[in-house]
C-alpha positions in Angstrom: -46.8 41.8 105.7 -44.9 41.8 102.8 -40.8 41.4 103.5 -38.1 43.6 102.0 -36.6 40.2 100.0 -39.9 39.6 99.0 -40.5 43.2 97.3 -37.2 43.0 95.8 -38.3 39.3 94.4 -41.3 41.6 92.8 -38.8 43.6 91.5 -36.8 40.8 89.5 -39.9 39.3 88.4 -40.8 43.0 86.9 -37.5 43.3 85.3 -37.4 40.3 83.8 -40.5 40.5 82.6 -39.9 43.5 80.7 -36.6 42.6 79.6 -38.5 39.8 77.7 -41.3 41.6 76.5 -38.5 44.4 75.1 -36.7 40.8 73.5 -40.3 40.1 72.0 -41.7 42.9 70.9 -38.5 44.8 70.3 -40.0 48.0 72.6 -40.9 48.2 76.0 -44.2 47.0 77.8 -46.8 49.5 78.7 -48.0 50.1 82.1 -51.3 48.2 81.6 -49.0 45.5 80.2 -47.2 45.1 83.1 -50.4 45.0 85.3 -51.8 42.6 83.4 -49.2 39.7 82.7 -47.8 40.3 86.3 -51.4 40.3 88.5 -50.8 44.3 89.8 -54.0 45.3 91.5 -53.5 48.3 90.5 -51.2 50.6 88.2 -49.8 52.5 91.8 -48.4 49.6 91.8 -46.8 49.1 88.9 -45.4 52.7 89.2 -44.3 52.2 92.4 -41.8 48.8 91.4 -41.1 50.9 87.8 -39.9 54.0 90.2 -37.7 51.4 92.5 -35.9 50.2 89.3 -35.5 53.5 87.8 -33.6 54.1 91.8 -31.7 51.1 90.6 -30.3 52.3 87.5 -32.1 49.5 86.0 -34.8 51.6 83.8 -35.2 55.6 83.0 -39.1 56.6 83.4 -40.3 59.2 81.0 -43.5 60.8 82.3 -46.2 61.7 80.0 -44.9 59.6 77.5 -46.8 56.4 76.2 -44.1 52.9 76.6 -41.5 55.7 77.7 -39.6 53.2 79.8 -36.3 52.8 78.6 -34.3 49.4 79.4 -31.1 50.2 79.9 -29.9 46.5 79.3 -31.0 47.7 75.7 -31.2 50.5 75.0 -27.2 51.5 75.8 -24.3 49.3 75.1 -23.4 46.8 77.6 -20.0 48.2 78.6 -22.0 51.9 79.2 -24.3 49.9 81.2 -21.6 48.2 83.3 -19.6 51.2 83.7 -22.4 52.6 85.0 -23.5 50.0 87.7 -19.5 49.6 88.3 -20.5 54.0 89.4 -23.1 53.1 91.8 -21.6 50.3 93.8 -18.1 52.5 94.4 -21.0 55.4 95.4 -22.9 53.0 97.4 -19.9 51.5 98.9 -18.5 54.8 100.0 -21.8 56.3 101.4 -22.4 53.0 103.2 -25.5 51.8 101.5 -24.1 48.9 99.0 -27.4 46.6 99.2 -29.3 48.5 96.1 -26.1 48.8 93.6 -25.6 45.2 94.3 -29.0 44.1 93.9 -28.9 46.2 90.2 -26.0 44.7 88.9 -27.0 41.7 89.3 -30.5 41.9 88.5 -28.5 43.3 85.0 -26.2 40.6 84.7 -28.9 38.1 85.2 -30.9 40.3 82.3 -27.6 39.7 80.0 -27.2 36.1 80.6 -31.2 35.2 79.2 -30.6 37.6 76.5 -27.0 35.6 75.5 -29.1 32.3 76.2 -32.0 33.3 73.9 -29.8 34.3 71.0 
């Protein structure tokens, strides 16, 4: 039984592994990419973490678009970014719910911090 920490410990590794691949290769991974440097059985599952994230704030998911996925750690400034995960954790900390907005800013401050240690 997989634990709720432990998905969301998939979900860091995922980012992160994309936000390197975009530092890399200057564009973001493919699907198949993902599957394959990561260990997904199968690409339901690679959707499935890509469609948490995109709930995150994290990504935007363009279907029926090859390497659609756009990484908003850089793809938009860093202020736009932060303004916008500043949005979701007043949203989430009015409707209750604070755990996800949390989880995404840091996830995206972590994200900042390799990319400022890298360069």
């Amino acid at each position: 039984m997989t634990t709720n920490l432990a998905r969301q410990a998939r979900r860091n590794q995922l980012y992160q592994f994309c936000c390197a691949y975009y530092e890399a290769n200057k564009r973001a991974p493919a699907y198949r990419d993902i599957q394959r440097a990561l260990g997904y059985r199968s690409m339901c599952s690679v959707q499935h973490h890509l469609r948490k994230l995109e709930a995150e704030g994290l990504v935007t998911l363009r279907p029926g678009q090859a390497r659609s996925m756009i990484i908003h750690a850089y793809d938009h400034p860093p202020d736009e970014v932060l303004v916008g995960l500043a949005r979701q954790v007043v949203e989430s900390w009015e409707s209750g719910g604070l755990g996800p907005a949390i989880r995404a800013l840091a996830a995206h401050l972590d994200a900042l911090d390799a990319k400022s240690d890298a360069g």
